[in-house]
Biopython code that builds the backbone (N, CA, C, O; Angstrom):
import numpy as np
from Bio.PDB.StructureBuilder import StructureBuilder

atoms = [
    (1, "UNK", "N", (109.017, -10.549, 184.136)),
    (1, "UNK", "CA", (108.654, -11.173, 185.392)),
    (1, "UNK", "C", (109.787, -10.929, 186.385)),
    (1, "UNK", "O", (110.953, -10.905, 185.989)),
    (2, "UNK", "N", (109.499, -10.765, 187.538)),
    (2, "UNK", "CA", (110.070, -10.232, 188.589)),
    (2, "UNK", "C", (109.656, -11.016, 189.443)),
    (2, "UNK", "O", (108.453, -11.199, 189.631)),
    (3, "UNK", "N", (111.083, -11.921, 190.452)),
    (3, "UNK", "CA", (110.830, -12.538, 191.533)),
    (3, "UNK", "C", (111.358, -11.452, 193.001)),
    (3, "UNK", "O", (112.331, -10.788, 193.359)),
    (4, "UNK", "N", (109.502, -11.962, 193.645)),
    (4, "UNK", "CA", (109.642, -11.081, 194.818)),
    (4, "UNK", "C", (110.836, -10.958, 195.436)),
    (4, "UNK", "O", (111.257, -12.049, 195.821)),
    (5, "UNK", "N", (111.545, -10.039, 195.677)),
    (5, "UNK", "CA", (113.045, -9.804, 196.664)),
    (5, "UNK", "C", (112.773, -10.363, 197.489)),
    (5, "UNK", "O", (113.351, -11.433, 197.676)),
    (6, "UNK", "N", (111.778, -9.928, 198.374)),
    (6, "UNK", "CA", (111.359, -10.616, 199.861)),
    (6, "UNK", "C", (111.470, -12.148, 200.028)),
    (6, "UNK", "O", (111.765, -12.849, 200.996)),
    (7, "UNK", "N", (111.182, -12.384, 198.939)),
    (7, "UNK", "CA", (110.835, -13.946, 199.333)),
    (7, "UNK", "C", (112.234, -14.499, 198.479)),
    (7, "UNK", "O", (112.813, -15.548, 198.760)),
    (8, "UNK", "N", (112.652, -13.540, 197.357)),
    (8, "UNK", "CA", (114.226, -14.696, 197.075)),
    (8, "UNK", "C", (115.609, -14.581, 197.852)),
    (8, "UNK", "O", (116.687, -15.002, 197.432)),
    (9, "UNK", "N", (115.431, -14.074, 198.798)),
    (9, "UNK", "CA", (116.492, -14.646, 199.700)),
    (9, "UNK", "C", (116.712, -15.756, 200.202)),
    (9, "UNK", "O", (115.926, -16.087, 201.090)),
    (10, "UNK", "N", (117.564, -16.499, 199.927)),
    (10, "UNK", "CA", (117.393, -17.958, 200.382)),
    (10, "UNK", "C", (116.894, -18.567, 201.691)),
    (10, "UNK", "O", (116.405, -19.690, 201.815)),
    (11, "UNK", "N", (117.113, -17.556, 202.758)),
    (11, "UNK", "CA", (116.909, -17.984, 204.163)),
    (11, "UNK", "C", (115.141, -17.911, 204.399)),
    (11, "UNK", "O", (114.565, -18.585, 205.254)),
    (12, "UNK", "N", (114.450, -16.956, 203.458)),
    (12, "UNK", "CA", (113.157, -16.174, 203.429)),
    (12, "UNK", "C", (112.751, -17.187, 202.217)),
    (12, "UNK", "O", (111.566, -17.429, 202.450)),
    (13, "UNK", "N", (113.109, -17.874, 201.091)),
    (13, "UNK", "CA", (112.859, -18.882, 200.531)),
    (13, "UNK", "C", (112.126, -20.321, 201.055)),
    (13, "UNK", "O", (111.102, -20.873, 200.651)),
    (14, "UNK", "N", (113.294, -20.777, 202.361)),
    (14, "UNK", "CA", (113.184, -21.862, 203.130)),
    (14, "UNK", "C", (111.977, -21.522, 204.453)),
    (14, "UNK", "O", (110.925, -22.140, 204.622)),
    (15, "UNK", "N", (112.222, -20.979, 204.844)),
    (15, "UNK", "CA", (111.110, -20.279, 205.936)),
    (15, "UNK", "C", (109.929, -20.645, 205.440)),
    (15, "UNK", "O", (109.248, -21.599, 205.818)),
    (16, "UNK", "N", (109.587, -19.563, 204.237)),
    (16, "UNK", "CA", (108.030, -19.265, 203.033)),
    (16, "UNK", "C", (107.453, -20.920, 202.995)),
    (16, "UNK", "O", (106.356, -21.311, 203.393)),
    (17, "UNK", "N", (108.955, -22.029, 202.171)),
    (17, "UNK", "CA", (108.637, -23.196, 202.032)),
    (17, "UNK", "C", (108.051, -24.288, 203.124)),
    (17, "UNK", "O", (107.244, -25.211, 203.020)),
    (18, "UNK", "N", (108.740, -23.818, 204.097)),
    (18, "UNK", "CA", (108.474, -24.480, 205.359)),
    (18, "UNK", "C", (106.846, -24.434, 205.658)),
    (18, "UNK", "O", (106.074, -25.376, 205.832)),
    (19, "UNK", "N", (106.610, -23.089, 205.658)),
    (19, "UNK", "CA", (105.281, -22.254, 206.227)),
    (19, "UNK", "C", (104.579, -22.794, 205.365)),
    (19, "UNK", "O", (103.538, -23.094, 205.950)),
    (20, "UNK", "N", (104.526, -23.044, 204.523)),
    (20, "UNK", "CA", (103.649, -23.076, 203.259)),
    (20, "UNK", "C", (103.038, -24.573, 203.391)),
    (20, "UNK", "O", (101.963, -24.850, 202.860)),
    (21, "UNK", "N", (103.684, -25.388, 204.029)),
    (21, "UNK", "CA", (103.116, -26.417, 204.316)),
    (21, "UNK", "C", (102.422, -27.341, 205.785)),
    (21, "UNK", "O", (102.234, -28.541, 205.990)),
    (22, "UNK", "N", (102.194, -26.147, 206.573)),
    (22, "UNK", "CA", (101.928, -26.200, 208.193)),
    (22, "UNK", "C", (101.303, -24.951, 207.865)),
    (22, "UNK", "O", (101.536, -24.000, 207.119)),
    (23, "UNK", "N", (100.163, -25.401, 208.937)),
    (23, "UNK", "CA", (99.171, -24.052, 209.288)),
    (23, "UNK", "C", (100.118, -23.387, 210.525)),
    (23, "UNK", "O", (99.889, -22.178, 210.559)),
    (24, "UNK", "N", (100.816, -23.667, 211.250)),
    (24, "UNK", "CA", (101.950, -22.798, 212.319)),
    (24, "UNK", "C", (102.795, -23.360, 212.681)),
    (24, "UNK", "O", (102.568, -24.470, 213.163)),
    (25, "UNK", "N", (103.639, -23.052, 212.643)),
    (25, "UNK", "CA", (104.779, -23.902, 213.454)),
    (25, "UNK", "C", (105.704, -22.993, 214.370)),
    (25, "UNK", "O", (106.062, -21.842, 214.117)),
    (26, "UNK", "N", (105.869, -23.396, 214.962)),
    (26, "UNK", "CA", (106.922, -23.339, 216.537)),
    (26, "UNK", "C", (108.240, -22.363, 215.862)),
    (26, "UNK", "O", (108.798, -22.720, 214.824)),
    (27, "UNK", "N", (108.559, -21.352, 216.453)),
    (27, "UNK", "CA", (109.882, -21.263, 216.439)),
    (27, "UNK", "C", (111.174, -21.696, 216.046)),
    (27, "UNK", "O", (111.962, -21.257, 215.209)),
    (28, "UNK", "N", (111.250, -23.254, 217.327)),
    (28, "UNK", "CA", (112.068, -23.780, 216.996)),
    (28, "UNK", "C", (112.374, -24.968, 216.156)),
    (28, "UNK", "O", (113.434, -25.513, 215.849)),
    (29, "UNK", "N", (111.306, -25.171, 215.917)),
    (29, "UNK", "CA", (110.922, -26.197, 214.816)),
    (29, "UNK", "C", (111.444, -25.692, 213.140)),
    (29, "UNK", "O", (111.927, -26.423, 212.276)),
    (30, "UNK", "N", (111.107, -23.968, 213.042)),
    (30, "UNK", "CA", (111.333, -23.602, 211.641)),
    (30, "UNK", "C", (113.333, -23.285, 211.527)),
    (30, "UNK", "O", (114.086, -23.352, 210.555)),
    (31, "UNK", "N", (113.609, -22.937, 213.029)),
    (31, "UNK", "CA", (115.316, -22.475, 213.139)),
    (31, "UNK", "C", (115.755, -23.681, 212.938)),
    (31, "UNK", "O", (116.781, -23.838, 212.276)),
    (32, "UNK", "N", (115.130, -24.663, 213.421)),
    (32, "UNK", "CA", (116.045, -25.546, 213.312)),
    (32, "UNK", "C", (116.043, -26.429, 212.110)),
    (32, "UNK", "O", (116.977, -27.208, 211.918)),
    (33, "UNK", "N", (114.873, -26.325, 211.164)),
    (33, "UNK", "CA", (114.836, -27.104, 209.679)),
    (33, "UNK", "C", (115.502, -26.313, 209.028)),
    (33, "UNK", "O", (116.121, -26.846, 208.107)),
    (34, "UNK", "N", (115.663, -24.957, 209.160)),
    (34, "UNK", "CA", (116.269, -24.020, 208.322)),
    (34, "UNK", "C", (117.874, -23.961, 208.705)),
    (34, "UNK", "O", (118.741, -23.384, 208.049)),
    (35, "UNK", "N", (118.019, -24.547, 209.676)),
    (35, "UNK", "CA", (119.258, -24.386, 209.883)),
    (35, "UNK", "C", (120.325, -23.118, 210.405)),
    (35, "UNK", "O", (121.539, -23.151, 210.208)),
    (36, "UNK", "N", (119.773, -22.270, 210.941)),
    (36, "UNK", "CA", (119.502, -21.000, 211.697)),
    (36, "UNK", "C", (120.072, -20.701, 213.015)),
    (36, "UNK", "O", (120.076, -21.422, 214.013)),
    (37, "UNK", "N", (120.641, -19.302, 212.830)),
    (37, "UNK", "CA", (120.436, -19.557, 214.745)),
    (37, "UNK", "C", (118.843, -18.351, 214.908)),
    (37, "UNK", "O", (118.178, -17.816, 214.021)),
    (38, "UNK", "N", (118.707, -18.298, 216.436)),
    (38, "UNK", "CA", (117.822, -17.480, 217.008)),
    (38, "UNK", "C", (117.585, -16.041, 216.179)),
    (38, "UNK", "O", (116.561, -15.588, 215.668)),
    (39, "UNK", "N", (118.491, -15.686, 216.230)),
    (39, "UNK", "CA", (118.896, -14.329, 215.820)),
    (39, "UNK", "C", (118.893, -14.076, 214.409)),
    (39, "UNK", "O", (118.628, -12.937, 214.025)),
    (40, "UNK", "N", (119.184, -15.095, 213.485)),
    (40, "UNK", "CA", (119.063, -14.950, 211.688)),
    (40, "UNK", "C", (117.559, -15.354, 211.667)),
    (40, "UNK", "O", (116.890, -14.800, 210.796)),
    (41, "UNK", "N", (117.013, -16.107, 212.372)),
    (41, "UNK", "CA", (115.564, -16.625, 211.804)),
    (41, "UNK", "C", (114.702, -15.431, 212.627)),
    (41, "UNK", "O", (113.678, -15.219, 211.978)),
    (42, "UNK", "N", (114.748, -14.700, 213.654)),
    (42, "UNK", "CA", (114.280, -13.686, 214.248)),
    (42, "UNK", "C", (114.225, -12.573, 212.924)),
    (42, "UNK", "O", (113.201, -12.180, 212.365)),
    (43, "UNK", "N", (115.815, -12.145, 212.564)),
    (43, "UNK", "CA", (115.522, -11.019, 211.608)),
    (43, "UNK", "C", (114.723, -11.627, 210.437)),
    (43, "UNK", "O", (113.759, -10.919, 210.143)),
    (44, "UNK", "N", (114.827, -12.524, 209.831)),
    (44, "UNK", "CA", (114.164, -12.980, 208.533)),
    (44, "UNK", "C", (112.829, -13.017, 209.022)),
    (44, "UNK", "O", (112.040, -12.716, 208.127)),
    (45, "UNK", "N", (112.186, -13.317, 210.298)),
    (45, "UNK", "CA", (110.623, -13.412, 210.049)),
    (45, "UNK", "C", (110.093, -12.001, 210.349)),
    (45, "UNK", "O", (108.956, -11.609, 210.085)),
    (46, "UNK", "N", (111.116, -11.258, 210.963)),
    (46, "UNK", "CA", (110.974, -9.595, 211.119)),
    (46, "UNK", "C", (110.539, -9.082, 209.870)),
    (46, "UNK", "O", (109.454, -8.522, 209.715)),
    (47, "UNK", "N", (111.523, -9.302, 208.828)),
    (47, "UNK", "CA", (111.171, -8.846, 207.749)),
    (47, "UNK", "C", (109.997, -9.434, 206.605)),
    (47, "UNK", "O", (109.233, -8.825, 205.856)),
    (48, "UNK", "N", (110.194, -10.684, 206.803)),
    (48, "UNK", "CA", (108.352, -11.255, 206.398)),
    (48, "UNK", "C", (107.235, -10.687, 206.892)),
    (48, "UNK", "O", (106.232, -10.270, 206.313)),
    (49, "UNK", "N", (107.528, -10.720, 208.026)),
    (49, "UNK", "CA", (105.887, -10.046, 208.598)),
    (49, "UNK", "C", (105.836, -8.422, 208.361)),
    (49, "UNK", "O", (104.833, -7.709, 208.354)),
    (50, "UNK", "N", (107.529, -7.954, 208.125)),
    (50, "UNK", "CA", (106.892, -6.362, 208.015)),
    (50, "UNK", "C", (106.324, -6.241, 206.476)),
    (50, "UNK", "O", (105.685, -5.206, 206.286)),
    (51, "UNK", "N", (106.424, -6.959, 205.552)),
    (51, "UNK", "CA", (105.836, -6.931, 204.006)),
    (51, "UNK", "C", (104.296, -7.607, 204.698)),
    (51, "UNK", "O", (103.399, -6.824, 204.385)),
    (52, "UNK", "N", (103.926, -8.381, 205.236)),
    (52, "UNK", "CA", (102.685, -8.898, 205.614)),
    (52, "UNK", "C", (102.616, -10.065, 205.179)),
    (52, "UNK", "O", (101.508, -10.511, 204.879)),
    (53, "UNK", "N", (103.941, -10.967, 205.016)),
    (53, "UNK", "CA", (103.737, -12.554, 204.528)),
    (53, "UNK", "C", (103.787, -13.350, 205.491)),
    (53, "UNK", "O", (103.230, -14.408, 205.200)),
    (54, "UNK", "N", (104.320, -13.323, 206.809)),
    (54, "UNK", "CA", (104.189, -13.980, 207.638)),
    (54, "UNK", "C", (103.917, -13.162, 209.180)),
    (54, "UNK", "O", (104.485, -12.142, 209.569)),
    (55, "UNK", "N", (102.734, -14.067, 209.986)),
    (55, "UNK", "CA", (102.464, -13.690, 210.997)),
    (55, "UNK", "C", (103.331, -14.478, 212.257)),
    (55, "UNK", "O", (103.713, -15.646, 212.329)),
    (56, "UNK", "N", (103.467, -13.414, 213.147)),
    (56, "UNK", "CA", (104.326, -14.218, 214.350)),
    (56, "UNK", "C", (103.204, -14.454, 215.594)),
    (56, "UNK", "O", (102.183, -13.771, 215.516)),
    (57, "UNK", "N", (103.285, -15.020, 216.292)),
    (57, "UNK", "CA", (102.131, -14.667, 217.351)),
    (57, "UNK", "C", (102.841, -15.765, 218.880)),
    (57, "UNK", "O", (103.079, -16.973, 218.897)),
    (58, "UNK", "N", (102.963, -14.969, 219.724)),
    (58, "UNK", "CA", (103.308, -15.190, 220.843)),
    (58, "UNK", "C", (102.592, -15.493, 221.903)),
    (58, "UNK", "O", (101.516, -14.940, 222.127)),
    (59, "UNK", "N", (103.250, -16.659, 222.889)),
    (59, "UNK", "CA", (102.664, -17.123, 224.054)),
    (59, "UNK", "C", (103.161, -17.608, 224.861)),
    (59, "UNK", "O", (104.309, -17.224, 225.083)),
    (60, "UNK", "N", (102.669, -18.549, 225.610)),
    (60, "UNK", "CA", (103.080, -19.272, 226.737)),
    (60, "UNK", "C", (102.797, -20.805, 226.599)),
    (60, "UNK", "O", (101.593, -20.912, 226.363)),
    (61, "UNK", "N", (103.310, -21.876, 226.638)),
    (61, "UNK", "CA", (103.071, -23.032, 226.927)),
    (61, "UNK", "C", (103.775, -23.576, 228.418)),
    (61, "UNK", "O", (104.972, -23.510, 228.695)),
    (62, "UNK", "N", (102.723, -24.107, 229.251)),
    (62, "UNK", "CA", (103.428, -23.374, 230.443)),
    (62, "UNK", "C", (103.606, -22.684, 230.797)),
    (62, "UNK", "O", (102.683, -21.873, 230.723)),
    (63, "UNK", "N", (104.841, -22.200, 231.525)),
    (63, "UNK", "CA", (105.419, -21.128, 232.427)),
    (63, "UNK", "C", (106.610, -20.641, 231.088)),
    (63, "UNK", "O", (107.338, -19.648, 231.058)),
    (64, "UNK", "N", (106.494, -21.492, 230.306)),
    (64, "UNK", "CA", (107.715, -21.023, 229.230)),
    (64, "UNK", "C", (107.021, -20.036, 227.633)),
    (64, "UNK", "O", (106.020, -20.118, 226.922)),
    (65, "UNK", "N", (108.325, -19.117, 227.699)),
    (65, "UNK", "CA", (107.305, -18.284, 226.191)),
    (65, "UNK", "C", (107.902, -19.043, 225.244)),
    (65, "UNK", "O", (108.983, -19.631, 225.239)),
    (66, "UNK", "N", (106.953, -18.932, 224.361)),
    (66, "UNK", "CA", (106.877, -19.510, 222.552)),
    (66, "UNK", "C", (106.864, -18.370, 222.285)),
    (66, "UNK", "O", (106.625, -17.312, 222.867)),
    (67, "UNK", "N", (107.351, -18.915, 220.658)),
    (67, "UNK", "CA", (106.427, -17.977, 219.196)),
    (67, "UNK", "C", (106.500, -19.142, 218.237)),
    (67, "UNK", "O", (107.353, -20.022, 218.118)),
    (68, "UNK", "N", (105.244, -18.886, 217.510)),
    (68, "UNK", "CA", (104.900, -19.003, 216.660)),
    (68, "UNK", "C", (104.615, -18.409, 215.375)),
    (68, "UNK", "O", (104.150, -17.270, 215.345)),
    (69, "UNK", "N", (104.927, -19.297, 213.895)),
    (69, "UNK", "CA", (105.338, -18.662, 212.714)),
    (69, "UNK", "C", (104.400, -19.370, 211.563)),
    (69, "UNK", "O", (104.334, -20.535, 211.172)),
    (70, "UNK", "N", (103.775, -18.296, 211.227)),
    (70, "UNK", "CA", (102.477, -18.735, 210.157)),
    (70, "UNK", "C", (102.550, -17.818, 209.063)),
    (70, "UNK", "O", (102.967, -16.660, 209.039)),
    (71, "UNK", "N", (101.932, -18.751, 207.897)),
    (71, "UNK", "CA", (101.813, -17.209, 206.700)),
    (71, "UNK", "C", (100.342, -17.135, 206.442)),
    (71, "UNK", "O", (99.396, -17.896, 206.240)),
    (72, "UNK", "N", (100.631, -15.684, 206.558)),
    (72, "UNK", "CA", (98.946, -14.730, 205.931)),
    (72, "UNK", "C", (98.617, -15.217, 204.773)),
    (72, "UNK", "O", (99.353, -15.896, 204.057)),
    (73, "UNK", "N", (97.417, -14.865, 204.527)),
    (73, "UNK", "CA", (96.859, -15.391, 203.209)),
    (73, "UNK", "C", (97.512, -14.235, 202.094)),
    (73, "UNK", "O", (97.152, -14.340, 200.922)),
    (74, "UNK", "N", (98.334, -13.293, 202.419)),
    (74, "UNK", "CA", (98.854, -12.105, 201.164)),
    (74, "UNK", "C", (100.079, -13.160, 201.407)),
    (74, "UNK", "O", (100.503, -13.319, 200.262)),
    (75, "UNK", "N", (101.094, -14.187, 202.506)),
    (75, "UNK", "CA", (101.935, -14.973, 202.012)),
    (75, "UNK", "C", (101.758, -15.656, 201.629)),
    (75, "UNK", "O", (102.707, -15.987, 200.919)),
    (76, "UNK", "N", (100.380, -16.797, 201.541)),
    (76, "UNK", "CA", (100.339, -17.398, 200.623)),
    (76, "UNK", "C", (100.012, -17.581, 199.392)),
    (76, "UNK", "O", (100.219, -18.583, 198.708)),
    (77, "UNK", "N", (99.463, -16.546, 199.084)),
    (77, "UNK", "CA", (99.357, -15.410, 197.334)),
    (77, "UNK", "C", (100.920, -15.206, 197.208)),
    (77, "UNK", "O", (101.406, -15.907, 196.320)),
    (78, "UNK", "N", (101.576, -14.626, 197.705)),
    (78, "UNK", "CA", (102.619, -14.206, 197.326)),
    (78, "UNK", "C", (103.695, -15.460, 196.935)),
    (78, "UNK", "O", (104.257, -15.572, 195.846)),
    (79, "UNK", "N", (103.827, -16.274, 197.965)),
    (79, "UNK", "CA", (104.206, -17.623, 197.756)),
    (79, "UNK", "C", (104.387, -18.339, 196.384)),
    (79, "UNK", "O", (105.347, -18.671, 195.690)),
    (80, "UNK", "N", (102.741, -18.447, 196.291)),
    (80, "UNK", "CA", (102.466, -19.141, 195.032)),
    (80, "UNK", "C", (102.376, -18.544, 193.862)),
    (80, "UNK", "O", (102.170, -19.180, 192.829)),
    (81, "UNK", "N", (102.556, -16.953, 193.908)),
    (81, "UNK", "CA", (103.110, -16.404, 192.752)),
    (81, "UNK", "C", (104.621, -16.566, 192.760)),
    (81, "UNK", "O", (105.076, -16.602, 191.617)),
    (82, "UNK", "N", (105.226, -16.637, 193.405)),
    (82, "UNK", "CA", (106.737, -17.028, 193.234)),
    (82, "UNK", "C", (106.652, -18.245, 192.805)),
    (82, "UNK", "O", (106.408, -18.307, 191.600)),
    (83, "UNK", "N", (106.761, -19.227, 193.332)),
    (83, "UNK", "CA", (106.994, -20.459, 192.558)),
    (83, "UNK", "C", (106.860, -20.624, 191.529)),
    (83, "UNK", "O", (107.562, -21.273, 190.754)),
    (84, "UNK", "N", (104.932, -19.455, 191.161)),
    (84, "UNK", "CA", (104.910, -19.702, 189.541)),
    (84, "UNK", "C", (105.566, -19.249, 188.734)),
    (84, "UNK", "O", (105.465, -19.701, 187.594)),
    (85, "UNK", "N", (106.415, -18.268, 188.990)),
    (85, "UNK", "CA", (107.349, -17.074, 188.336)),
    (85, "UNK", "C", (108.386, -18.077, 187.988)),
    (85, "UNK", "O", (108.592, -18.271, 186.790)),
    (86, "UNK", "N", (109.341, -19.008, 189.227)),
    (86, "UNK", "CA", (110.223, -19.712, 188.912)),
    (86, "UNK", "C", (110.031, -21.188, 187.886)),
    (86, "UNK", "O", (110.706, -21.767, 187.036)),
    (87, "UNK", "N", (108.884, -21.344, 188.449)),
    (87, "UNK", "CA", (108.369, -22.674, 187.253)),
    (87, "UNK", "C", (108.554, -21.616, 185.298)),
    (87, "UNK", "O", (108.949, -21.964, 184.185)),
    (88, "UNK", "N", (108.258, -20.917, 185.616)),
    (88, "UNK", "CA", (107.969, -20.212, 184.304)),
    (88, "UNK", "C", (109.689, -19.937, 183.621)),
    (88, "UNK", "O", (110.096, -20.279, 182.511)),
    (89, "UNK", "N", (110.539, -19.129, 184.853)),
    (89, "UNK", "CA", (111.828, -19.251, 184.158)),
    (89, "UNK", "C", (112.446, -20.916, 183.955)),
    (89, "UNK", "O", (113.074, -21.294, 182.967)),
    (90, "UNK", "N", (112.143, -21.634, 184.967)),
    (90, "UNK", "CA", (112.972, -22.685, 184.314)),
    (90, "UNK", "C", (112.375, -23.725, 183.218)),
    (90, "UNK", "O", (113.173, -24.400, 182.568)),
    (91, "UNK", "N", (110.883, -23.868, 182.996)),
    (91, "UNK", "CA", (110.303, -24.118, 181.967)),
    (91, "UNK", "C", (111.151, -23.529, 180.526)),
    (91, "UNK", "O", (111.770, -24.235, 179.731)),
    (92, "UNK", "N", (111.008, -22.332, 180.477)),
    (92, "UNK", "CA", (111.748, -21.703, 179.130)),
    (92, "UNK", "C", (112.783, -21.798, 179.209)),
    (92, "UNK", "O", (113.392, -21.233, 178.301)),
    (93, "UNK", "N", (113.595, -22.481, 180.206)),
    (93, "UNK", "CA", (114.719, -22.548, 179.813)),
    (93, "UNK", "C", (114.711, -24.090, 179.134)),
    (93, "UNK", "O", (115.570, -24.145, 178.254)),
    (94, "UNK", "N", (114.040, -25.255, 179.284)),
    (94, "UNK", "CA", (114.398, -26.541, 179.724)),
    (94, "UNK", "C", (113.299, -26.557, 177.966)),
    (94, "UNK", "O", (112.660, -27.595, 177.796)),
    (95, "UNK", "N", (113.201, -25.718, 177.111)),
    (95, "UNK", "CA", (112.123, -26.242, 176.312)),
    (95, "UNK", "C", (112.896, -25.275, 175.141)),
    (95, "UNK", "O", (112.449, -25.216, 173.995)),
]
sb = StructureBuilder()
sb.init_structure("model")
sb.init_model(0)
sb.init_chain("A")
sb.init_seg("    ")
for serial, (resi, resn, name, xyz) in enumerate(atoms, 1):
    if name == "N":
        sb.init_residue(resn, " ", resi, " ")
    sb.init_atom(name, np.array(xyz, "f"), 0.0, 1.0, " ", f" {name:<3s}", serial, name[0])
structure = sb.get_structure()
């Protein structure tokens, strides 16, 4: 068993986790639970969405731009095969 690279980076860990429980969330809502600046949570969802686990999608509220950060249904397959991967190593370990 092999945990996805993509998703075990810790910063791409917390993101996935975040996402995984909101149908979208804000930008600054995910930089700032993650603890992030602009620029680390920019490249990390760069690289989610270029595997196809998370979608970004941009706008306007107001006169001001957003983005917004959601996961595809291949991130949330992918997701929940990770977790199960990690439930599985630490199960055998704990038994």
């Amino acid at each position: 068993m092999n945990l996805d690279p993509v998703i075990h980076a810790p910063t791409r860990l917390q993101i996935m986790s975040l996402l995984a429980t909101a149908q979208e969330a804000e930008f600054s809502l995910v930089r700032d639970s993650v603890e992030v600046s602009d620029s680390v949570l920019s490249k990390h969802a760069a690289a989610l969405e270029a595997a196809g686990y998370v979608v970004i999608r941009k706008g306007h509220v107001g006169k001001r731009p957003r983005t917004w950060l959601s996961l595809s249904d291949q991130g949330r397959k992918a997701f929940k095969a990770y977790i199960e991967d990690l439930q599985k190593i630490v199960g055998s370990r704990l038994t």
